[in-house]
N, C-alpha and C positions, 0 to 999 in steps of 0.2 A: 534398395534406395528409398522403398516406401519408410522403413526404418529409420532411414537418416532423417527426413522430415519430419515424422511424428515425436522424435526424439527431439531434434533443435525447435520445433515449433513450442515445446513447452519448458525449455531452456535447458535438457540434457548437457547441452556443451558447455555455456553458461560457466561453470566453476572452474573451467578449464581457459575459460580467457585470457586474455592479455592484461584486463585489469583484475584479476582475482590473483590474493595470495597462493593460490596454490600453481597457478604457472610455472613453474620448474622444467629446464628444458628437456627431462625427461617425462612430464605429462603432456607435454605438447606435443612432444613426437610420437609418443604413445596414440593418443588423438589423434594423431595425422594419422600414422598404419593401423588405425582401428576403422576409421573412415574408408581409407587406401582398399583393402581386404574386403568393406563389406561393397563399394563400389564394383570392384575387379571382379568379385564374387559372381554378382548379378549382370555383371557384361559378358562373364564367360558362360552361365547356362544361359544368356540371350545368342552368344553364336554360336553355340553348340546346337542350337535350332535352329537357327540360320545354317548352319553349314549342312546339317541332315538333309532339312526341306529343299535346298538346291540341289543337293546330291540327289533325291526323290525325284524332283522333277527333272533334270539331267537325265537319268534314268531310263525315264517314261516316255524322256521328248528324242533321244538318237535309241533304246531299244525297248519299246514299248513291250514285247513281251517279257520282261524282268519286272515290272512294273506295273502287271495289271490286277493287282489288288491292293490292297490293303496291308493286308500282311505278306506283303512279297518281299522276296531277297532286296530287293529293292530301298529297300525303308532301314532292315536291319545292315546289309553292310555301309550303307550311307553316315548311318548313326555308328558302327564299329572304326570307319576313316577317321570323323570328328574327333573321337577319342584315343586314337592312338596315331596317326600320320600326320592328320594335320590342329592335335590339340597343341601343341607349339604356336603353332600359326595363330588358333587363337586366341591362346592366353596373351601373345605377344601384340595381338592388333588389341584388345580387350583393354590393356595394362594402358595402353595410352588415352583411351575414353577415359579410363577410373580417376588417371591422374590430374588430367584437365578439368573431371568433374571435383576434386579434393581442392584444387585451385581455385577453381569456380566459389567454390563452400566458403573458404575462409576469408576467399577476396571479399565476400557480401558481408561477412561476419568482420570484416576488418572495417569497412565502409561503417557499419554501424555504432563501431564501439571506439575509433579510432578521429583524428580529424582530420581534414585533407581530402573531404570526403566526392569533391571532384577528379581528384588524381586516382582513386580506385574505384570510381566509378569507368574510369575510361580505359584503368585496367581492367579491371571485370568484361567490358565490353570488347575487349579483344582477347583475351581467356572465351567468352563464348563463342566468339567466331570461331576461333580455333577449334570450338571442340564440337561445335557443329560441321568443318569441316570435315574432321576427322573422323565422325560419324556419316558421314556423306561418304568417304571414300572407303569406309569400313562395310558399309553396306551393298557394296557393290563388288569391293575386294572378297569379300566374306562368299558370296555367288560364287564366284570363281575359284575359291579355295574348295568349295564343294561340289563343283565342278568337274573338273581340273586335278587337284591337288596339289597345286603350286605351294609353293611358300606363299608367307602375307605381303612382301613387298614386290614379290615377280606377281601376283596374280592381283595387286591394283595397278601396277605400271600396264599388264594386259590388256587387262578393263576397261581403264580409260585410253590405252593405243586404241582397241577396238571402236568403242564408240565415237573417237577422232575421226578413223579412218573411216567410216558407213559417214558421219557429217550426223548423227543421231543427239546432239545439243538438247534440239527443242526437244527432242523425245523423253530423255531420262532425265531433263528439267519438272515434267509434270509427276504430281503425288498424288493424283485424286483417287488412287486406291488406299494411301494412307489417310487420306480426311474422311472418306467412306468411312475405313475400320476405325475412325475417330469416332466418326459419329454414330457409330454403333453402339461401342466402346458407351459412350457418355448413355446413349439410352438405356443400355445393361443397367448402367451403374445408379440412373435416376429410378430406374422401376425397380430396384435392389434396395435403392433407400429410402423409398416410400415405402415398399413392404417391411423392412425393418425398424422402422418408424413405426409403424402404425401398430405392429406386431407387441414394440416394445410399449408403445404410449397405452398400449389396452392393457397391458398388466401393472401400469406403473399409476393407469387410474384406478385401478381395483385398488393398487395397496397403501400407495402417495399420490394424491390429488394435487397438493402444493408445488410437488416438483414435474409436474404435466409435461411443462412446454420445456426448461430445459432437457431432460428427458427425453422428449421428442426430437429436439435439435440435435443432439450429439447422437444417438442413434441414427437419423437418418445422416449425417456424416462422416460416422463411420464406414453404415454401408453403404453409402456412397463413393466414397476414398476406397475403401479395399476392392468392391467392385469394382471400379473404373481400375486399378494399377494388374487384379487378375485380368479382367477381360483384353485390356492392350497387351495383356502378355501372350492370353491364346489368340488372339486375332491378328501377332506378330506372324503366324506361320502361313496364312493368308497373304498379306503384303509381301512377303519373303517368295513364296510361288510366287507372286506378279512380277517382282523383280527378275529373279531367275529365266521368266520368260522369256523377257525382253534383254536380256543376253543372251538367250537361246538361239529367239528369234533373230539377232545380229549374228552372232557367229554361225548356226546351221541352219537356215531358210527351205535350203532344198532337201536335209534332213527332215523336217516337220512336215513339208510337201509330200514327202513320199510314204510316211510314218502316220499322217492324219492330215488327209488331204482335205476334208469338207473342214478343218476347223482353220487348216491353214488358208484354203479360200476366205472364211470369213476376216482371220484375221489380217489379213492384207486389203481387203476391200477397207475394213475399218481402222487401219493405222494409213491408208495412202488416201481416205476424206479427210481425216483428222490432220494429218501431215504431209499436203502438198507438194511440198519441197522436197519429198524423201523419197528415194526409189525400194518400195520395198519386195522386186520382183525375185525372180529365184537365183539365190548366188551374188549377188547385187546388194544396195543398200546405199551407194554413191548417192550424195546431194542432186538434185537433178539443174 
């Protein structure tokens, strides 16, 4: 995806427009499935590591001893499901991020080059609801395929029964382990582009003094760009465990109790201050 940006930022698509003679309704579609592929692409190894890390922590949280290292059976047959029982699942949940994201693309690219430019503005704006949607219920589906092993449509329709029926709204409402690994993410990528920055501006005053400061700039934006899309990619497995948990922790309560019982103390003293309203005792989870 980082690809597709740096590509249309410096007008890649560009000759491929709507106002350019070479438009041909076979360059267009060519563009679309070139787009299509390199999105799908990058949605399918993002939940192929989603699907591992739930299966990991699944694992670890109903049979801790399968689970207790690093390199345990634990990690390898998690990763051998994703790829062959349930890579259908998520090529299939994948395929419909990539496409709402190629929608997304050209509705912006249509707004620009096009006039009308309030009518897809308003499309565009409902294209991303959707496709944040879709990612919303992908991210919680995706748990549960790793899980589980459901299929992708039986294991969001579970997901979200599940956390209906516990009354868990306010719970899987909050992200702030995704803004955490944001702003991790962003410090990575600032202390990456300052060293690359500065790395590059000392040799580029040794040998071109005149081109200093642009020099400077596009180095530290590069490494700043490519760090910030690496680090949100390794800091996806992080977030992906938090989620996981918190299906875990709804569906087997008295699992965790008996399997890690001082962490399950803690973490019930600290979701039942946080979340009043919620009963998170053993077996339980009703609104109170």
């Amino acid at each position: 995806m980082s690809f597709v940006t740096w590509f249309d930022l410096f007008g890649g698509f560009d000759e491929y427009g709507p106002n350019s003679d070479a438009a041909s309704v076979g360059i267009v579609i060519s563009s679309i499935f070139i787009l299509l592929s390199i999105y799908w692409t990058a949605e399918v190894i993002k939940n192929i590591s989603t699907v591992t890390v739930s299966g990991t922590v699944g694992t670890w949280w109903f049979s801790p001893v399968e689970a207790s290292s690093f390199c345990s059976n634990a990690v390898l047959d998690s990763f051998k499901r994703a790829m062959t029982y349930s890579f259908g699942s998520i090529c299939f949940g994948s395929l419909i991020v990539a496409i709402l994201n190629v929608l997304v693309h050209f509705m912006r690219r249509l707004r620009r080059e096009r006039g009308c430019v309030l009518l897809f503005c308003v499309i565009q704006c409902i294209i991303n609801y959707l496709e944040m949607l879709a990612e919303y219920f992908n991210k919680w589906a995706f748990v549960y395929v790793g899980l589980y092993g459901y299929d992708y449509m039986t294991a969001g329709k579970n997901v979200m029964r599940l956390f209906k029926s516990r009354g868990w709204s306010s719970v899987i409402s909050h992200s702030l382990v995704q803004k955490a690994m944001f702003m991790v993410a962003m410090c990575v990528a600032l202390v990456t582009g300052l060293v690359v920055a500065l790395v590059g501006g000392f040799f580029e005053e040794l040998m071109n003094p005149d081109m200093f400061g642009t020099v400077m700039f596009w180095m530290f934006f590069s490494g700043f760009y490519v760090s910030l899309v690496n680090s949100q990619t390794l800091l996806t497995v992080v977030s992906t465990a938090s989620d996981t948990t918190i299906v875990c922790f709804a569906e087997g309560p008295a699992e965790f109790e008996e399997n890690h019982p001082s962490l399950s103390a803690q973490m019930t003293e600290t979701f039942s201050t946080t979340f009043p309203e919620v009963n998170f005792g053993r077996g339980s989870g009703e609104v109170v």
